[in-house]
C-alpha positions in Angstrom: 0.0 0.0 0.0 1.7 3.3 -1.2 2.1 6.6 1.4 -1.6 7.8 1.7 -0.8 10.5 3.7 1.3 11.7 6.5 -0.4 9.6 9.4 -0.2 6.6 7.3 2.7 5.2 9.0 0.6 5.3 12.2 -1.9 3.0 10.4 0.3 0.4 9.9 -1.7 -1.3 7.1 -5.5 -2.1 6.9 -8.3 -2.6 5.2 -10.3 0.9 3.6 -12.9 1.4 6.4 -10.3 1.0 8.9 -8.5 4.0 7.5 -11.3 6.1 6.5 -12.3 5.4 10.6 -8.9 6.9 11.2 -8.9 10.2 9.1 -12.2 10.8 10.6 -10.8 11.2 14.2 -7.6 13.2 13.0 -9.9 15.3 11.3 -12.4 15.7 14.6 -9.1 16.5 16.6 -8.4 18.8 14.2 -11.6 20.5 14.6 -11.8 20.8 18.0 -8.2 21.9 18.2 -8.9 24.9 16.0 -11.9 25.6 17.8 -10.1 25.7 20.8 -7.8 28.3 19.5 -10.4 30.3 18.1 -12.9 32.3 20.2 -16.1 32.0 18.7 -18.4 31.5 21.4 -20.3 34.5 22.7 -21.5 35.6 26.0 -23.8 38.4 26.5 -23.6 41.5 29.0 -25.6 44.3 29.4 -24.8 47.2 31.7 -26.3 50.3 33.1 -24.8 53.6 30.8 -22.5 54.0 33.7 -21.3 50.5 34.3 -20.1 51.0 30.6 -19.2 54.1 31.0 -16.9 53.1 33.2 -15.7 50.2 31.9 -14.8 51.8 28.2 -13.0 54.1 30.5 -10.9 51.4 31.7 -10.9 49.8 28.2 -9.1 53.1 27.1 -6.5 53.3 29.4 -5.8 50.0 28.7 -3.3 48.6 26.2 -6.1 46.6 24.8 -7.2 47.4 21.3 -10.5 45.8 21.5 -13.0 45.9 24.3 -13.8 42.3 23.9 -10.0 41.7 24.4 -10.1 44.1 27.4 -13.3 42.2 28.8 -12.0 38.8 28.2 -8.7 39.3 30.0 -10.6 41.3 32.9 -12.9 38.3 33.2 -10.0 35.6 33.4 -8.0 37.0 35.8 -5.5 37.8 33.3 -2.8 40.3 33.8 -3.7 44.3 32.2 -1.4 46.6 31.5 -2.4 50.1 31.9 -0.4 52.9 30.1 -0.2 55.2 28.2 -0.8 54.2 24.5 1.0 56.6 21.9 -1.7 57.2 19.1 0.5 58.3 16.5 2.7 55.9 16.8 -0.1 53.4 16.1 -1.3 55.5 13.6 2.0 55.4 11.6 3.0 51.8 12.1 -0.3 51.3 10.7 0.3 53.5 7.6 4.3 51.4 7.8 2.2 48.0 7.4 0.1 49.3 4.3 3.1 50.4 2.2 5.2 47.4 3.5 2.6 45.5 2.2 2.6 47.6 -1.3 5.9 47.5 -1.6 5.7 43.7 -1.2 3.4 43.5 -4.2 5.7 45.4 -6.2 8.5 43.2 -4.9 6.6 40.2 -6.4 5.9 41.4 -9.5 9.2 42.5 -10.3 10.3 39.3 -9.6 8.3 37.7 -11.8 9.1 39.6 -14.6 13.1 38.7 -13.4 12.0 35.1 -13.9 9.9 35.4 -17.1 13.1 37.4 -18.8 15.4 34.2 -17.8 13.0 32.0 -19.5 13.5 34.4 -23.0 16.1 31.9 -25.3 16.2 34.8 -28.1 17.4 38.7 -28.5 14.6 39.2 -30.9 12.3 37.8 -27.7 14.3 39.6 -25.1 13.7 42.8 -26.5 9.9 42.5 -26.9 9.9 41.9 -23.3 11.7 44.6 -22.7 9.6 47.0 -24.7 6.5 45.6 -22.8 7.6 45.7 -19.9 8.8 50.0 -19.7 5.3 50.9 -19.2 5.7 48.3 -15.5 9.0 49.6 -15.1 7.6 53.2 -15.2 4.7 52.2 -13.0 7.0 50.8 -10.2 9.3 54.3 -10.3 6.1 56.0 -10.0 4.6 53.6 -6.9 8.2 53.8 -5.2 8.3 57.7 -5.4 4.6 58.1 -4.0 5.8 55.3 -1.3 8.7 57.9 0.0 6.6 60.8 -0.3 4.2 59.2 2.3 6.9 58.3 4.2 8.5 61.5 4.4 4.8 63.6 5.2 4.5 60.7 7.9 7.9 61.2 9.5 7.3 65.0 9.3 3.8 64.6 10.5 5.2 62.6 13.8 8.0 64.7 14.1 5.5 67.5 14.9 3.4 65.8 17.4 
């Protein structure tokens, strides 16, 4: 019997019900393994407009950066840590994760085209490519330039703060 899968050496042989029985219960621990990672159950609380009031308060101050976060570790006993959070440094490194992930993008694609150019056997070919492939080229100058543009204002706007 050839390698069915990576738990096949745990099978040890067998007949076809015998292993369909086994990927069943690796697939139920898997289950309940990822829904034990996951929060997904709910639990509802209401409160009096102060009792939240004074709870979001808390939730603020918090280093938390969602309430049910905050509530959750409240709840559980589990330890809080109250201080100061610096908004605009949140607010940049948010801004830093959207052009790290443009930039990325851009990254890929130029690599592609690095691959696709290897693949070309002939000159004739090579240059075709390479006439297509200006108007990209362009793009990419103009996506870089508008990336350190943002990243100037950005350092200039928290500079100022």
């Amino acid at each position: 019997m050839g390698n069915l899968s990576p738990f096949a050496s745990e099978l040890g042989g067998g007949k076809d019900k015998d292993i369909q029985r086994f990927f069943k219960v690796k697939l139920r621990e898997k289950m309940k393994a990822e829904i034990k990672s996951n929060p997904n159950l709910r639990v509802t609380i209401r409160f009096k407009p102060e009792e939240y009031n004074q709870v979001q308060k808390k939730f603020l101050v918090s280093t938390c950066r969602k309430l049910s976060e905050y509530i959750r570790k409240t709840s559980l006993s589990k330890p809080l840590v109250f201080t100061y959070r610096n908004q605009s440094a949140d607010e940049f490194l948010a801004e830093m994760v959207k052009l790290k992930n443009e930039l990325n993008a851009i990254g890929n694609n130029f690599n592609q085209s690095v691959k696709r150019l290897h693949t070309l056997d002939q000159v004739n070919e090579m240059k075709a490519w390479v006439l297509l492939n200006e108007v990209s080229k362009q793009s990419l100058f103009r996506k870089i330039e508008e990336i350190k543009c943002r990243i100037i204002q950005l350092h200039e706007q928290w500079l100022q703060k």
